[in-house]
C-alpha positions in Angstrom: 21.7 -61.8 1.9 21.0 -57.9 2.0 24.2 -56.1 0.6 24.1 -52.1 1.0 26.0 -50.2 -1.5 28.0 -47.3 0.3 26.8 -43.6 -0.4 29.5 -42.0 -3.1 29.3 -38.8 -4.8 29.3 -39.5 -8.3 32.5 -40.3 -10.6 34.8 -39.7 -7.7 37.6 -41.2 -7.7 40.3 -43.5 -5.9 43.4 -45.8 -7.7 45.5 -48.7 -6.6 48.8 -49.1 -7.9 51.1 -52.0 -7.6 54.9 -51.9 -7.5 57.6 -54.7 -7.4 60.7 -54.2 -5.3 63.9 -54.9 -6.7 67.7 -54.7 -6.2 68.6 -51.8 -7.8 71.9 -53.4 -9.3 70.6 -56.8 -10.8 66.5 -55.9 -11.4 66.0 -58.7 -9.6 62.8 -59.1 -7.1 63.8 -58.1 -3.3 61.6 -59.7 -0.8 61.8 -56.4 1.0 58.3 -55.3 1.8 57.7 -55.6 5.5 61.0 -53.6 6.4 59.9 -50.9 3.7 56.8 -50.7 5.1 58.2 -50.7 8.8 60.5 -47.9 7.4 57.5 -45.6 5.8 55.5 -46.1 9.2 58.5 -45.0 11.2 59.3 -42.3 9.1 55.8 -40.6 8.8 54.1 -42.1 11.8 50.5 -41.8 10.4 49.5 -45.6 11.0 46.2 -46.6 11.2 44.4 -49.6 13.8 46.7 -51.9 11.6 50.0 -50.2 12.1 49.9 -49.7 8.6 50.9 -46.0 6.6 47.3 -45.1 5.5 48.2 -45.2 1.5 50.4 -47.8 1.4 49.6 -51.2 1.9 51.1 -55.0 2.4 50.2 -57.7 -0.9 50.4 -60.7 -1.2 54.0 -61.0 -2.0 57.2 -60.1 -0.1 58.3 -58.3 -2.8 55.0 -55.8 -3.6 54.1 -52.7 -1.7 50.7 -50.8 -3.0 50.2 -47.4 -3.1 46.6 -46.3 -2.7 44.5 -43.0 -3.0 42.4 -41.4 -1.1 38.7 -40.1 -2.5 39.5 -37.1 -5.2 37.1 -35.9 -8.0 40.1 -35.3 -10.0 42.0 -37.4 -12.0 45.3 -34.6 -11.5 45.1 -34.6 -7.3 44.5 -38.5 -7.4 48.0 -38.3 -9.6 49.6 -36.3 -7.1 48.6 -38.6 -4.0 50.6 -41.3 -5.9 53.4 -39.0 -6.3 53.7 -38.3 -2.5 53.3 -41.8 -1.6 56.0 -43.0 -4.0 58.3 -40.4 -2.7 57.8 -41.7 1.0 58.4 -45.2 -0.4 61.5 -43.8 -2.0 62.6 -42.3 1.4 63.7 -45.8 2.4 64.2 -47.5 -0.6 66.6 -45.6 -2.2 69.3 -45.8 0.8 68.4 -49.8 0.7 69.8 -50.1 -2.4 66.4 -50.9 -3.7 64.2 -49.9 -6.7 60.4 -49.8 -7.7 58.7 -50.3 -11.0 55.4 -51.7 -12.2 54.7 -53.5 -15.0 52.1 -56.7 -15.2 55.3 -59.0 -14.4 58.3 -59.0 -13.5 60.4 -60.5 -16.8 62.4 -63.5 -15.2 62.9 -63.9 -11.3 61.2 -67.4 -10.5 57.8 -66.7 -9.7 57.8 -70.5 -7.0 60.4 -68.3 -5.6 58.8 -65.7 -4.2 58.1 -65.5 -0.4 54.2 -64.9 0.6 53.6 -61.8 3.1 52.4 -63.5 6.6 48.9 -63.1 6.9 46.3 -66.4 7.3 44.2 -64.9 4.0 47.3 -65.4 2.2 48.1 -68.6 3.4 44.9 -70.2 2.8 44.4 -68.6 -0.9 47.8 -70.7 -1.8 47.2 -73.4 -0.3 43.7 -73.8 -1.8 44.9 -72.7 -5.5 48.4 -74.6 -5.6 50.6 -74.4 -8.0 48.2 -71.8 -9.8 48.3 -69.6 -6.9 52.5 -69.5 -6.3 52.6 -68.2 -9.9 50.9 -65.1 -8.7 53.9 -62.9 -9.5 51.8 -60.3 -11.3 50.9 -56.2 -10.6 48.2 -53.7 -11.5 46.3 -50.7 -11.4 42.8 -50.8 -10.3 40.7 -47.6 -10.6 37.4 -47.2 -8.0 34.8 -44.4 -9.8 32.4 -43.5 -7.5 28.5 -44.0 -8.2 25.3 -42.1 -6.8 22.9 -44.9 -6.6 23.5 -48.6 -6.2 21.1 -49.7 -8.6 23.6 -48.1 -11.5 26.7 -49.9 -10.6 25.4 -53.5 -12.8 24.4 -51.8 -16.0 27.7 -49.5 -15.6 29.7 -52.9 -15.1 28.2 -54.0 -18.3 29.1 -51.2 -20.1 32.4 -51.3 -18.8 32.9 -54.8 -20.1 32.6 -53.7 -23.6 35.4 -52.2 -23.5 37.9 -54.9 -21.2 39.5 -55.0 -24.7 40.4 -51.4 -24.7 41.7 -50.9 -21.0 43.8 -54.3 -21.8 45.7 -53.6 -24.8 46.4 -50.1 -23.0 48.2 -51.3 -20.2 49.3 -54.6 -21.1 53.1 -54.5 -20.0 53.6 -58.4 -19.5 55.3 -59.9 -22.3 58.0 -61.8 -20.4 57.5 -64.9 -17.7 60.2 -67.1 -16.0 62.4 -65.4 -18.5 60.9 -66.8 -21.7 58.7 -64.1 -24.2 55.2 -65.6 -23.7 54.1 -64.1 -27.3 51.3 -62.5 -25.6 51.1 -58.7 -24.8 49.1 -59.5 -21.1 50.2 -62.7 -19.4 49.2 -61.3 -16.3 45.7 -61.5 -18.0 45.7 -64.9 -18.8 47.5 -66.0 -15.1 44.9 -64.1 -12.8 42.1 -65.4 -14.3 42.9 -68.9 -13.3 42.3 -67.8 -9.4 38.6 -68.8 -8.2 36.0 -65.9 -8.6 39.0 -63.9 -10.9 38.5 -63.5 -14.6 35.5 -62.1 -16.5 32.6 -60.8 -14.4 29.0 -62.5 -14.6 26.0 -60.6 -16.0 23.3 -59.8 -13.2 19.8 -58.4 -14.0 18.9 -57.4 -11.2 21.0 -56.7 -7.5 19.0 -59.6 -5.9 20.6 -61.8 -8.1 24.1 -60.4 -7.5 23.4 -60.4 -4.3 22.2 -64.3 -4.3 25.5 -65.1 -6.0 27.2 -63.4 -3.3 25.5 -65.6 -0.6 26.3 -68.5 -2.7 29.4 -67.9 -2.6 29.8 -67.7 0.6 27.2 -70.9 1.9 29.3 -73.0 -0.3 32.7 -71.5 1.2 34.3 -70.2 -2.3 34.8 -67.1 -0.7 35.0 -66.0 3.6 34.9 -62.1 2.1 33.3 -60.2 -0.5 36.6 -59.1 -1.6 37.7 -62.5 -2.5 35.5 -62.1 -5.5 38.3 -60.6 -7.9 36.8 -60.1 -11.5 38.1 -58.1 -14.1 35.6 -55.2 -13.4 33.4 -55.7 -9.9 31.3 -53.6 -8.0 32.7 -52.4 -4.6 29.5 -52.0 -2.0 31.6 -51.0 0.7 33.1 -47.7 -1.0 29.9 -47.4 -3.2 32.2 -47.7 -6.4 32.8 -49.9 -9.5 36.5 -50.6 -9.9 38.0 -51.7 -12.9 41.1 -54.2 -12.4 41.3 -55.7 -15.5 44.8 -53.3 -16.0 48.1 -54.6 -16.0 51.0 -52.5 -13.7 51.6 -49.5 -15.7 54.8 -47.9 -15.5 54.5 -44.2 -15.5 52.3 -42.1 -13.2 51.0 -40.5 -16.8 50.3 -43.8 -17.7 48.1 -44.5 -14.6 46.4 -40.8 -15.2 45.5 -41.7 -18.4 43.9 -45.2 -18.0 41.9 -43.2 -14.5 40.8 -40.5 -16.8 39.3 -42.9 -19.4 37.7 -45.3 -17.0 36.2 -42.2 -15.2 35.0 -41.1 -17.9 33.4 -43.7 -19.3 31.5 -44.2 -16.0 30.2 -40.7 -16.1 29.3 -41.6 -19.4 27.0 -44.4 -18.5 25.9 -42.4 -15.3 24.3 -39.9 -17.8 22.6 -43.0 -20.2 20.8 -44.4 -17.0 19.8 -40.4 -15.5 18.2 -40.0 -19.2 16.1 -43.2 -19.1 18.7 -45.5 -21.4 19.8 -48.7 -21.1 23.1 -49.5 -21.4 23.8 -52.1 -24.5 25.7 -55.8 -23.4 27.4 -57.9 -25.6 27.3 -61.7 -25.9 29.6 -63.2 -22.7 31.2 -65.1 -25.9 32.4 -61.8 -27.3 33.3 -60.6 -24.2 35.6 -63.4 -24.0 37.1 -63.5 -26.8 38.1 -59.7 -26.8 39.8 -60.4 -23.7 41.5 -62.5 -25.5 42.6 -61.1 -28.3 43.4 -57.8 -26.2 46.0 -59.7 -23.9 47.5 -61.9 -26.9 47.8 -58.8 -29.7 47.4 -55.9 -27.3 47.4 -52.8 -29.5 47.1 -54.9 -32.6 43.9 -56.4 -31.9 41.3 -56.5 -33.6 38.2 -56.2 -31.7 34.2 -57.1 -32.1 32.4 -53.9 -30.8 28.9 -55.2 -30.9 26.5 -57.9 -30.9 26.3 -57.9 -34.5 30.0 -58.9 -34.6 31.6 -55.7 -36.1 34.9 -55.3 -35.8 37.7 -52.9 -35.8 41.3 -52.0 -35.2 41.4 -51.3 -30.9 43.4 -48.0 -32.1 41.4 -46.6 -34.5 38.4 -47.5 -32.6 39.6 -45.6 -29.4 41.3 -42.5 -32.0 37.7 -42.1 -34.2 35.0 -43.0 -31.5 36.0 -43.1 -27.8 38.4 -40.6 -26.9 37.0 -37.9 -29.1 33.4 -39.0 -27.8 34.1 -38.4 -24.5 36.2 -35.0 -24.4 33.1 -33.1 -23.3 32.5 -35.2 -20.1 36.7 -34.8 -19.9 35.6 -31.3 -19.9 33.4 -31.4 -16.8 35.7 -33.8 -15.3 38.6 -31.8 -15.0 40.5 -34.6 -16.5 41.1 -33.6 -20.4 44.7 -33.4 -20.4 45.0 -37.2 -18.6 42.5 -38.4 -21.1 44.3 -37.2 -23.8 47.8 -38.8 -22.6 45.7 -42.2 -23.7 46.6 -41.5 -27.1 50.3 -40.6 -26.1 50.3 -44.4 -24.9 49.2 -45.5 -28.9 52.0 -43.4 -30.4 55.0 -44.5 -28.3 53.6 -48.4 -27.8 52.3 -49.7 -24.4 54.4 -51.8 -22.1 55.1 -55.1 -23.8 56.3 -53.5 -26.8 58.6 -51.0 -25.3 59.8 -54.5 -23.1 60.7 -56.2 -26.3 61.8 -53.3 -28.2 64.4 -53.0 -25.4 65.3 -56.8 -24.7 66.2 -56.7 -28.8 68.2 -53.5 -28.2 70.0 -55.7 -25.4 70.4 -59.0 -27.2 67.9 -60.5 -25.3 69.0 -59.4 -21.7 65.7 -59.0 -19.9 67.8 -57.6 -16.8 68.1 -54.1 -19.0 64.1 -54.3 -19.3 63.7 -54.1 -15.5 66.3 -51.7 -15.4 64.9 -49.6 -18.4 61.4 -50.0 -16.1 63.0 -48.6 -13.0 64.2 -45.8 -15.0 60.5 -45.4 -16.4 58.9 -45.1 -13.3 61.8 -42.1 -12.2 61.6 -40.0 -15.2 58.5 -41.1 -18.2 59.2 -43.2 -20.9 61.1 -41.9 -23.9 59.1 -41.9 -27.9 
């Protein structure tokens, strides 16, 4: 199997973001999506051959609309197609009586309760995965960063994959399932990857190989599309982009600047290693896997191995003294060095799950003022 890999300019840019419907009184989740979506058509009547609005899209779930970008070199216009798109959604939600929010999970509606959206890809991924694939009540951000020449996009995966741990405990936001507090930061984390073809990406030397795994995949009927393959971090040949998808739903548009700025960064970061001759460093898969882990169990709190020689360190302190600082020059050239910095406004005043907990204790317990104090992030920031 031959797979071309599009023509992108390098490190532009494109994000998906996620958002659960719910009933504005009670937080819980509305199975609303096709009439919202019916409403945004009608409203703006810019459909495409699908009779779809252009930047936002049907899910899975009945209950899920997805905003989605155009192609932008900046971090602050790709912020600002969001914020337009949310606004149209908010044109026919609001006199609904319905609310959006985004966050990896939604704390306790019944996730066997949730009505699948009516397409045949939908139908056959639950029937194949089961009970697996009903509990599928999760949301994210994924982030596309445009690459010049295909033969960069593995070694920028790998580089990428060092730091899943990072991009994890930043936007994990899913503390709460079926009601019950999981003890993890990320359950979404630990759900998806129990999908076929989801989880940690393999290591490929060379694009043949990807490409032969790709036509395994299909000869063997794991997949009937190359999207199907849904790793953490995949390469996209279509759009000539790498996205990263490892991100739980992120409740703020600052939030979703600031995890786009980083991972755009970082790609232009590895982009400049391979045009000056470099290799990329990989750590052991075994690493890898366990920093996923410990990202989506401690979140902030964990403490990662940065290297093949096993060093560790703090995921704070390593993104406060090496990352963010390291890459404030490419920022620079970016135009994205005020969304990168909001990464460490995400540090000081906690990331999802703890904000979630910190107000379920405020509440006694009552997870229906966490969806509620969720709604009211998305509308106006979250407070210190």
């Amino acid at each position: 199997m031959s797979i071309e890999f599009a023509q992108s300019d390098q490190s532009t840019l494109g994000i998906e973001w996620e958002l659960a419907l719910v009933d504005a009184t009670t937080g819980e989740l509305a199975s609303v999506a096709n009439e919202v979506l019916r409403g945004v058509s009608a409203k703006h009547r810019t459909l495409n051959e699908d009779d779809e609005h252009p930047h936002i899209k049907q899910e899975l779930l009945l209950n899920t609309v997805e905003l989605v970008t155009g192609v932008h070199r900046r971090v602050g216009t790709a912020k600002a197609d969001l914020e337009a798109s949310l606004a149209a959604v908010r044109e026919v939600t609001d006199p609904m009586g319905v609310e959006v929010f985004s966050a990896g999970s939604h704390p306790f509606s019944p996730p066997q309760l949730q009505p699948v959206t009516d397409k045949e890809r939908y139908a056959k991924l639950i029937d194949r995965t089961q009970w697996w694939g009903r509990q599928m009540v999760i949301y994210g951000v994924h982030v596309h960063v445009g690459l010049d020449h295909r033969d960069k996009a593995l070694p920028v995966m790998d580089g990428l994959t060092n730091y899943l741990p990072h991009f994890q405990a930043l936007s994990a936001s899913s503390p709460f399932w079926g009601g019950e507090d999981t003890g993890y930061a990320s359950q979404r984390a630990l759900m998806f990857q129990q999908l076929p073809t989801a989880g940690l990406p393999y290591r490929f030397n060379t694009w043949a190989e990807y490409e032969s795994y790709v036509q395994d995949m299909f000869t063997t009927g794991v997949i009937d599309a190359g999207s199907e393959i849904r790793w953490d971090i995949r390469p996209v040949p279509a759009l000539g982009t790498v996205e990263m998808r490892i991100c739980d739903g992120l409740s703020t548009l600052e939030e979703v600047g600031a995890i786009a700025a980083l991972t755009q960064c970082l790609v232009q970061e590895f982009s400049d290693v391979l045009d000056s001759g470099w290799r990329i460093p990989a750590m052991p898969r075994w690493f890898v896997k366990e920093n996923k882990w410990r990202a989506a169990r401690y979140g902030l709190d964990a403490i990662i191995i940065l290297d093949g020689d096993g060093n560790e360190q703090l995921v704070t302190d390593h993104l406060r003294e090496h990352v963010l600082n390291r890459l404030e020059p490419i920022a620079a050239r970016l135009g994205c060095a005020q969304e990168l910095s909001d990464v460490e406004k995400i540090i000081d005043r906690g990331a999802g799950y703890q904000r979630q907990r910190r107000i379920a204790e405020a509440n006694g317990g009552n997870l229906q003022a966490v969806v509620l104090d969720l709604v009211k992030q998305m509308r106006g920031g979250p407070e210190l």
